[in-house]
Biopython code that builds the backbone (N, CA, C, O; Angstrom):
import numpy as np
from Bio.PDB.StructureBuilder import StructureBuilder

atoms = [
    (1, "UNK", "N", (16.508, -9.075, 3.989)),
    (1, "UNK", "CA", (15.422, -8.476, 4.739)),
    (1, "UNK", "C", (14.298, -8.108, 3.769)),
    (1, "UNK", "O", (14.483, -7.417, 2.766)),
    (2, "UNK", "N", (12.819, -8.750, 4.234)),
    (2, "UNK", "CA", (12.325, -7.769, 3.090)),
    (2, "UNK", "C", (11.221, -6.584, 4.277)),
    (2, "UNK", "O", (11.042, -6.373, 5.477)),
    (3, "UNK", "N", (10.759, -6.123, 2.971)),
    (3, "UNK", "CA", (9.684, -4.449, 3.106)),
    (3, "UNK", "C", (8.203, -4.539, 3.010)),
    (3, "UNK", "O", (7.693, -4.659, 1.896)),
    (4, "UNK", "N", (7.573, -4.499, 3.929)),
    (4, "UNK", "CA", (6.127, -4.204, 3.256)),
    (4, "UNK", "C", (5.772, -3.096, 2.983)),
    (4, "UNK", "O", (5.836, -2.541, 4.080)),
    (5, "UNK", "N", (5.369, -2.221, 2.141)),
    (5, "UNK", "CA", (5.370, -0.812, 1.885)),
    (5, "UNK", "C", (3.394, -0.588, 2.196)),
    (5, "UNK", "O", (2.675, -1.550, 1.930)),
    (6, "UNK", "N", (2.896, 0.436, 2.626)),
    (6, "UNK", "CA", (1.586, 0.985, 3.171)),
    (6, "UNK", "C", (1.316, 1.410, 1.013)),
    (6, "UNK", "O", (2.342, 1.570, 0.352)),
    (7, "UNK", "N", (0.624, 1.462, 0.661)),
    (7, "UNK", "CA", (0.211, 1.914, -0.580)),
    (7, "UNK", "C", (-1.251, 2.284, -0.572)),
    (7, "UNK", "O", (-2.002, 1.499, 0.009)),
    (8, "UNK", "N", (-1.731, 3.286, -1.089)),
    (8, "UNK", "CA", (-3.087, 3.833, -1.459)),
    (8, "UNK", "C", (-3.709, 2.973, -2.439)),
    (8, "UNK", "O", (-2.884, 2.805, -3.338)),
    (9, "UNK", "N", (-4.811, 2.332, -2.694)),
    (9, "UNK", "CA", (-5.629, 1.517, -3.726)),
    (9, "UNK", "C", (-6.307, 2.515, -4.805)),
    (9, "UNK", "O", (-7.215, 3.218, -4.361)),
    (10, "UNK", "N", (-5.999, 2.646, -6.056)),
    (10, "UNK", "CA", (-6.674, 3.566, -6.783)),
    (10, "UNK", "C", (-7.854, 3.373, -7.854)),
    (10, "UNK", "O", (-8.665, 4.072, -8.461)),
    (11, "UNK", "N", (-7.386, 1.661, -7.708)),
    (11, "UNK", "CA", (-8.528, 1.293, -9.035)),
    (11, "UNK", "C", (-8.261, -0.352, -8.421)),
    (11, "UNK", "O", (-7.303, -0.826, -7.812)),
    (12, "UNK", "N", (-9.260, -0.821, -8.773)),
    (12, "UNK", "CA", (-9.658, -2.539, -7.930)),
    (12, "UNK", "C", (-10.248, -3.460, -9.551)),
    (12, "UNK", "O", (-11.088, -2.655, -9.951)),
    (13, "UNK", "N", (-10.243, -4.221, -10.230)),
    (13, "UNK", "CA", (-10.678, -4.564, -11.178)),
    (13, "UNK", "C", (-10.606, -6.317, -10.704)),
    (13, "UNK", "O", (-9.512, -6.875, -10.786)),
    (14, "UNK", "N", (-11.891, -7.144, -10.194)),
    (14, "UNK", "CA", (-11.684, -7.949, -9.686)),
    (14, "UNK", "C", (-10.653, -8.515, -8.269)),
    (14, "UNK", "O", (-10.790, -7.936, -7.191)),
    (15, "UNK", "N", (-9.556, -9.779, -8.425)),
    (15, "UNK", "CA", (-8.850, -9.751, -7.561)),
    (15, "UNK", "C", (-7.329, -8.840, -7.556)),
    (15, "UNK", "O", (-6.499, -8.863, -6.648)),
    (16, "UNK", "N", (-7.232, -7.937, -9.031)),
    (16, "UNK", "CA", (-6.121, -7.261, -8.809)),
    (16, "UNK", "C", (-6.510, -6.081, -8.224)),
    (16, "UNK", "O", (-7.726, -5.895, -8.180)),
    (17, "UNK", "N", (-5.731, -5.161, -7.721)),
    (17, "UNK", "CA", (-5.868, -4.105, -7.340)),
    (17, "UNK", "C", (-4.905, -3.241, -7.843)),
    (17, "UNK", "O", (-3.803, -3.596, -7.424)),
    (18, "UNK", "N", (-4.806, -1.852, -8.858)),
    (18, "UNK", "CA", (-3.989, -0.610, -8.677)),
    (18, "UNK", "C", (-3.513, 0.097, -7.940)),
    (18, "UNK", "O", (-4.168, 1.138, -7.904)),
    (19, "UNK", "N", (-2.444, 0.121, -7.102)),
    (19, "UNK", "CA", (-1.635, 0.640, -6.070)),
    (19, "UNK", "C", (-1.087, 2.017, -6.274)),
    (19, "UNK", "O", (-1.184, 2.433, -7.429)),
    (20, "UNK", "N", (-0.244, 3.223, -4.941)),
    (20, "UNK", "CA", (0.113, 4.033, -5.719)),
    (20, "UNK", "C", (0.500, 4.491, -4.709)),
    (20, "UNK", "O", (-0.210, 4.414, -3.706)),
    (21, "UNK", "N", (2.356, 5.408, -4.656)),
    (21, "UNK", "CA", (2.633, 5.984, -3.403)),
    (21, "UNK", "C", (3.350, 6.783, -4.069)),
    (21, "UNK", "O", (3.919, 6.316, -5.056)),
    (22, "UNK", "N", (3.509, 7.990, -3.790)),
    (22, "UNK", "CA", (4.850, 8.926, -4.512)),
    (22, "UNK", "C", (5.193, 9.033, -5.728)),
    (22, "UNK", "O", (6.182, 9.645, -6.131)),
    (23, "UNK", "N", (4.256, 8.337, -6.508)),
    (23, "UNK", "CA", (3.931, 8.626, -7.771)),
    (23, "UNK", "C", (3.913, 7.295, -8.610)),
    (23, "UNK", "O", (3.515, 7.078, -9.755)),
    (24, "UNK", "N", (4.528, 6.403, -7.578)),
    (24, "UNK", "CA", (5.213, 5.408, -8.043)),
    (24, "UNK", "C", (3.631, 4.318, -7.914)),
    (24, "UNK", "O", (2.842, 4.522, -6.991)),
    (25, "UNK", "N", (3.355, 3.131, -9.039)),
    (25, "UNK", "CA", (2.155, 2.638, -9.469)),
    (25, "UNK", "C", (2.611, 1.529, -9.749)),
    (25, "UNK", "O", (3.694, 1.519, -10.333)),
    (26, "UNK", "N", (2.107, 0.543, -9.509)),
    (26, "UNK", "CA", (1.681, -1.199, -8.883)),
    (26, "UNK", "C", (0.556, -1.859, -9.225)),
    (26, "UNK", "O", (-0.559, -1.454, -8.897)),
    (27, "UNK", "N", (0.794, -3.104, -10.025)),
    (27, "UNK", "CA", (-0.962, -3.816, -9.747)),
    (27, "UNK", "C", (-0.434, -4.960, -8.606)),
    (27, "UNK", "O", (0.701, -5.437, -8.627)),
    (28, "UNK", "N", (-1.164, -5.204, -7.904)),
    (28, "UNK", "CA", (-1.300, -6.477, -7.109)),
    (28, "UNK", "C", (-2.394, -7.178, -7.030)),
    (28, "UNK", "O", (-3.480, -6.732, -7.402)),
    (29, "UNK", "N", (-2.181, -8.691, -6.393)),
    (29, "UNK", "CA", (-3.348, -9.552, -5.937)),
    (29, "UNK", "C", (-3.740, -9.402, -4.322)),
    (29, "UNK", "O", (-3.014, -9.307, -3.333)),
    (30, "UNK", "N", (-5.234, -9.421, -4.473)),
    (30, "UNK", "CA", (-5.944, -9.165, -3.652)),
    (30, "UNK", "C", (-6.573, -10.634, -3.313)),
    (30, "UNK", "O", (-7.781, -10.761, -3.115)),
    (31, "UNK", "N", (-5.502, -11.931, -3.251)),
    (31, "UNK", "CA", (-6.199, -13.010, -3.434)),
    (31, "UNK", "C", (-5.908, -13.503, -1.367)),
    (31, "UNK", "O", (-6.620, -14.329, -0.795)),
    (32, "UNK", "N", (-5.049, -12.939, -0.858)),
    (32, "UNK", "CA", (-4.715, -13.282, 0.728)),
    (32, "UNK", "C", (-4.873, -12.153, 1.217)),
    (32, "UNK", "O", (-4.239, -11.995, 2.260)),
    (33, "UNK", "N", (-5.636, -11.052, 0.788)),
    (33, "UNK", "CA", (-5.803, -10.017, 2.249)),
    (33, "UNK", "C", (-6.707, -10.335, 3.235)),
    (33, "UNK", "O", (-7.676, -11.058, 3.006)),
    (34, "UNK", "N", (-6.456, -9.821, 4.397)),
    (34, "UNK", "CA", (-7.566, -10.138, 5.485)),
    (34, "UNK", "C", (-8.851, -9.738, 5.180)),
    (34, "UNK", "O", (-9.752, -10.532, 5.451)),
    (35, "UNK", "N", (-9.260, -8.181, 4.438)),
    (35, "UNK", "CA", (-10.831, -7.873, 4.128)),
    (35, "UNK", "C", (-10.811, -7.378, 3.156)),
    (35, "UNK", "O", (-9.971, -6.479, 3.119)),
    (36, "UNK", "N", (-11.303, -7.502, 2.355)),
    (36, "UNK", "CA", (-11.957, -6.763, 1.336)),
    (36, "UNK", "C", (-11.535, -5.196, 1.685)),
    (36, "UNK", "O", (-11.816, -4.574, 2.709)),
    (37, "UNK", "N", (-10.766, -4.734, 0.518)),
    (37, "UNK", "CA", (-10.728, -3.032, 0.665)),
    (37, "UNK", "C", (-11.246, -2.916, -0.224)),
    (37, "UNK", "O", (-11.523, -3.849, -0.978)),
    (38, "UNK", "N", (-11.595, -1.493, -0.448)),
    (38, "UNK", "CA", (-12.555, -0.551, -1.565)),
    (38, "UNK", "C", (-11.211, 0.475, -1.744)),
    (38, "UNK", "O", (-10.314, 0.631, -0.916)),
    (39, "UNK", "N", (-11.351, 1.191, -3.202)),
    (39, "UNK", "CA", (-10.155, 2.450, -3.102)),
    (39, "UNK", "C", (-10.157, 3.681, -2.598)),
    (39, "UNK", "O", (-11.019, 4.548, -2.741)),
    (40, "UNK", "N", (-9.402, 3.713, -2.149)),
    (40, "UNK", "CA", (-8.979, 4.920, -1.223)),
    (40, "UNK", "C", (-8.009, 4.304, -0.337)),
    (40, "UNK", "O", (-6.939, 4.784, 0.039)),
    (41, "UNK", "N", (-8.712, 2.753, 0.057)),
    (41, "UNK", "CA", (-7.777, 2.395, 0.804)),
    (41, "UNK", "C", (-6.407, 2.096, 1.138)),
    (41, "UNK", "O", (-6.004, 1.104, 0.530)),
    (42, "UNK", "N", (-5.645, 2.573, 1.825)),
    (42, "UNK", "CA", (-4.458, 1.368, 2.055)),
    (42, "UNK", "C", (-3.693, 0.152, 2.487)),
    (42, "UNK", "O", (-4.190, -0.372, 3.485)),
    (43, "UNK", "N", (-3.051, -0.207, 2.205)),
    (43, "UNK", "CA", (-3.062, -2.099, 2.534)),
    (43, "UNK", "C", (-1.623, -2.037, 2.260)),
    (43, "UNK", "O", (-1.183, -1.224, 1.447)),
    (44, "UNK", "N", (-0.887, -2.832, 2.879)),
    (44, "UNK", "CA", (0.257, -3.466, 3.361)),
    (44, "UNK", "C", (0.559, -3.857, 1.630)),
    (44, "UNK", "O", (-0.320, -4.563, 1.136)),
    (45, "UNK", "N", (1.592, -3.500, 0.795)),
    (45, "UNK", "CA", (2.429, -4.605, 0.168)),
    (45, "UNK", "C", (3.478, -5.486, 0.006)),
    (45, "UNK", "O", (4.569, -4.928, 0.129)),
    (46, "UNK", "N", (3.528, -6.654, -0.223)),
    (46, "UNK", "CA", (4.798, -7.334, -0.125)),
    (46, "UNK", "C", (4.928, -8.294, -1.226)),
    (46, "UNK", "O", (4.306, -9.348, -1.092)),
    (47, "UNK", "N", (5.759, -8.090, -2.498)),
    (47, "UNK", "CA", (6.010, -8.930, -3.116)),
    (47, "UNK", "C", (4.804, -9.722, -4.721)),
    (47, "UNK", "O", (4.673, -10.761, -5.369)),
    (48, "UNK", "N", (4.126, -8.101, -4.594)),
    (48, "UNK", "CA", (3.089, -8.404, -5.373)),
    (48, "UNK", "C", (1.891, -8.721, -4.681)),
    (48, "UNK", "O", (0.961, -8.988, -5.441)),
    (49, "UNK", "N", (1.555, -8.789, -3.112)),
    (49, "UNK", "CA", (0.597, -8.904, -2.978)),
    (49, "UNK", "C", (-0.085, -8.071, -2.329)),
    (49, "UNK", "O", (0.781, -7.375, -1.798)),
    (50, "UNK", "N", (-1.287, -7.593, -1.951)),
    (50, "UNK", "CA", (-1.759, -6.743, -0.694)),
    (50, "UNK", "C", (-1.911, -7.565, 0.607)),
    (50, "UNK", "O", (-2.790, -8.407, 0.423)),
    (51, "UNK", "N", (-1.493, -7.627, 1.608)),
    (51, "UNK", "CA", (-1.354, -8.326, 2.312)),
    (51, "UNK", "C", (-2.399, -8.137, 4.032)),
    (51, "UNK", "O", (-2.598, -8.853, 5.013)),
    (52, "UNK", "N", (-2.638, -7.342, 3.773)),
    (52, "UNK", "CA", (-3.619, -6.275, 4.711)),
    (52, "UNK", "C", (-4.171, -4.773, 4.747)),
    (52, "UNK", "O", (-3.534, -3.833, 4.271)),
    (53, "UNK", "N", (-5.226, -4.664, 5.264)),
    (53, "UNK", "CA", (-5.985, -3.207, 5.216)),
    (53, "UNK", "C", (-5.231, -2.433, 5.886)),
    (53, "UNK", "O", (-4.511, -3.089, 6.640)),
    (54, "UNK", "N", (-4.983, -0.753, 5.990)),
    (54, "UNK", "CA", (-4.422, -1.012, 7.175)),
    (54, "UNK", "C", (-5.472, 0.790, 6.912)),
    (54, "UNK", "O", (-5.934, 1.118, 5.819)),
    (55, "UNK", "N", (-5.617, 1.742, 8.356)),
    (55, "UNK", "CA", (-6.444, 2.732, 8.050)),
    (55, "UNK", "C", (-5.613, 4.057, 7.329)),
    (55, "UNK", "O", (-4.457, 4.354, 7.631)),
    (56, "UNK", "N", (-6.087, 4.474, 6.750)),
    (56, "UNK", "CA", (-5.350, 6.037, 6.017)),
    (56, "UNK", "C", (-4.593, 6.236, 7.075)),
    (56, "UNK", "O", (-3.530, 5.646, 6.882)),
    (57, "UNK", "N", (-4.599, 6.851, 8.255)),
    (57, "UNK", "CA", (-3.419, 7.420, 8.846)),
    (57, "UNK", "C", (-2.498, 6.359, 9.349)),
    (57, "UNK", "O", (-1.354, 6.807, 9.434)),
    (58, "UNK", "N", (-2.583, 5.255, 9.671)),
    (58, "UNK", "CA", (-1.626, 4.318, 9.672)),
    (58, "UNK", "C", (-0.971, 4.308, 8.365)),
    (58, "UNK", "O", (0.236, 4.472, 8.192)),
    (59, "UNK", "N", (-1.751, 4.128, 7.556)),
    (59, "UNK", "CA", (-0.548, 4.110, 6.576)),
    (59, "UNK", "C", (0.207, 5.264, 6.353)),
    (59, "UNK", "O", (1.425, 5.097, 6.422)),
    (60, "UNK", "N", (-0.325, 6.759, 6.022)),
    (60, "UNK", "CA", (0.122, 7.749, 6.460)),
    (60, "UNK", "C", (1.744, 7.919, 7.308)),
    (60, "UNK", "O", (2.874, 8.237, 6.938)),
    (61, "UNK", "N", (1.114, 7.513, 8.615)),
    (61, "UNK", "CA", (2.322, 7.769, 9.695)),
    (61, "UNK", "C", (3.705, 6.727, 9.535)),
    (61, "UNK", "O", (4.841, 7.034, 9.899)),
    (62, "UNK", "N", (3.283, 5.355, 8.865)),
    (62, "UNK", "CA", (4.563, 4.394, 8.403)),
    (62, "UNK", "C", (5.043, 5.047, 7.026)),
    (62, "UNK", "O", (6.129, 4.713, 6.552)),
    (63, "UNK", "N", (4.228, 5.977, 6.392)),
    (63, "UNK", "CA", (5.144, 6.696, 5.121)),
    (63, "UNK", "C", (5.711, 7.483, 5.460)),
    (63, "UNK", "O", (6.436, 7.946, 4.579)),
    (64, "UNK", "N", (5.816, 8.169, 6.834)),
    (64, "UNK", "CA", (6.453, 8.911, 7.693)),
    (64, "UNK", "C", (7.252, 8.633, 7.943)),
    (64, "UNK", "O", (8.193, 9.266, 7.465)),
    (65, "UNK", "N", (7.584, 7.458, 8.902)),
    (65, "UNK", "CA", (8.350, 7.050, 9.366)),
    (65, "UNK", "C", (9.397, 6.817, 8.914)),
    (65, "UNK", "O", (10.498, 7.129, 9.367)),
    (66, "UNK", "N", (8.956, 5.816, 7.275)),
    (66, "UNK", "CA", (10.033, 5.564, 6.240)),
    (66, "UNK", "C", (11.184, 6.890, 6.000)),
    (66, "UNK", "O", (12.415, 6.902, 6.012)),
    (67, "UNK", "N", (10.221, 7.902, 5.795)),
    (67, "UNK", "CA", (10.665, 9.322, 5.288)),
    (67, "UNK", "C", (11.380, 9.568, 6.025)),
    (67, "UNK", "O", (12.441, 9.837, 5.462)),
    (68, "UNK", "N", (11.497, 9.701, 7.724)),
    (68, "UNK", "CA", (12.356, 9.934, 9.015)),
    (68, "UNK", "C", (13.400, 9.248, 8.407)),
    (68, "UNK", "O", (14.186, 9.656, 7.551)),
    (69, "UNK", "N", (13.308, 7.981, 9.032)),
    (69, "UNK", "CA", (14.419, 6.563, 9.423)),
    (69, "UNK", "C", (14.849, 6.426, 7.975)),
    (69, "UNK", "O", (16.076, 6.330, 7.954)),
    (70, "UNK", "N", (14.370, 6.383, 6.852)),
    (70, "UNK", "CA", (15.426, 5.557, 5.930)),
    (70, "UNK", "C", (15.902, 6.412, 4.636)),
    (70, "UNK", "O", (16.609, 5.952, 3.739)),
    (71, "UNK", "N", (15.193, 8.258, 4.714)),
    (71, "UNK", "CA", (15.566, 9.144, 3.813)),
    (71, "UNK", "C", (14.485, 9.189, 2.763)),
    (71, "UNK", "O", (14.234, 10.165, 2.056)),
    (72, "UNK", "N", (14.041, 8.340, 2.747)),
    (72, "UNK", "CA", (12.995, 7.870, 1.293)),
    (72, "UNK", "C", (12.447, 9.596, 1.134)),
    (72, "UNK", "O", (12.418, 10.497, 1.971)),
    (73, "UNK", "N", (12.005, 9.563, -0.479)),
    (73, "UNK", "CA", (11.262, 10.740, -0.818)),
    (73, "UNK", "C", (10.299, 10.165, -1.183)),
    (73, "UNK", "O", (10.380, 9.332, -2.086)),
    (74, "UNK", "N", (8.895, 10.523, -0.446)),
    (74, "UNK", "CA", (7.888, 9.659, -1.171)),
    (74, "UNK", "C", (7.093, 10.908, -0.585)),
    (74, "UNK", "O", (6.762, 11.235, 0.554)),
    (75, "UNK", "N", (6.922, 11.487, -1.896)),
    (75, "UNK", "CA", (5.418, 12.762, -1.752)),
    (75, "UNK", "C", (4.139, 12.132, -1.887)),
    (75, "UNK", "O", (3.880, 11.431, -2.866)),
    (76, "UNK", "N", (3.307, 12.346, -0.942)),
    (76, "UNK", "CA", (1.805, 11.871, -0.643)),
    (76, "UNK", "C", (1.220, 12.923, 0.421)),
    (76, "UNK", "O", (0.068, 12.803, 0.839)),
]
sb = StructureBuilder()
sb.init_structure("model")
sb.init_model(0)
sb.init_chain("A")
sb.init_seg("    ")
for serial, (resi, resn, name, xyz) in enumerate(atoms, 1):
    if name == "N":
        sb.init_residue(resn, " ", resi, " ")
    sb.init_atom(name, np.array(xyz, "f"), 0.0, 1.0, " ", f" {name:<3s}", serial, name[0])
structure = sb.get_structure()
């Protein structure tokens, strides 16, 4: 099975992007997302890539969810 995890964008340097959830920090490619994000944003990851925008509280409420349903500790 795999995971797409919601991640915050903290730093963008061309097509990679700096990721960041619970403390935990990521670069990915920004070479197949649907739009252009700027940082702050969050976007779908899977496998090294950003895969979509998605809005702060969406991502928000699926870091929630995780936190409910699967125990995860992820402070944000």
């Amino acid at each position: 099975m795999c995971l797409a995890i919601p991640m915050e964008i903290t730093f963008i340097e061309g097509n990679v992007a700096q990721v960041e959830i619970g403390g935990v920090k990521n670069r990915v490619r920004l070479d197949i997302i649907d739009e252009s994000p700027v940082v702050g944003d969050f976007v779908i990851v899977h496998a090294g890539f950003a895969l979509r925008r998605i809005n702060r509280e969406e991502g928000l409420e699926t870091l929630k969810l995780f936190q409910e349903g699967l125990g995860l500790e992820l402070n944000k």
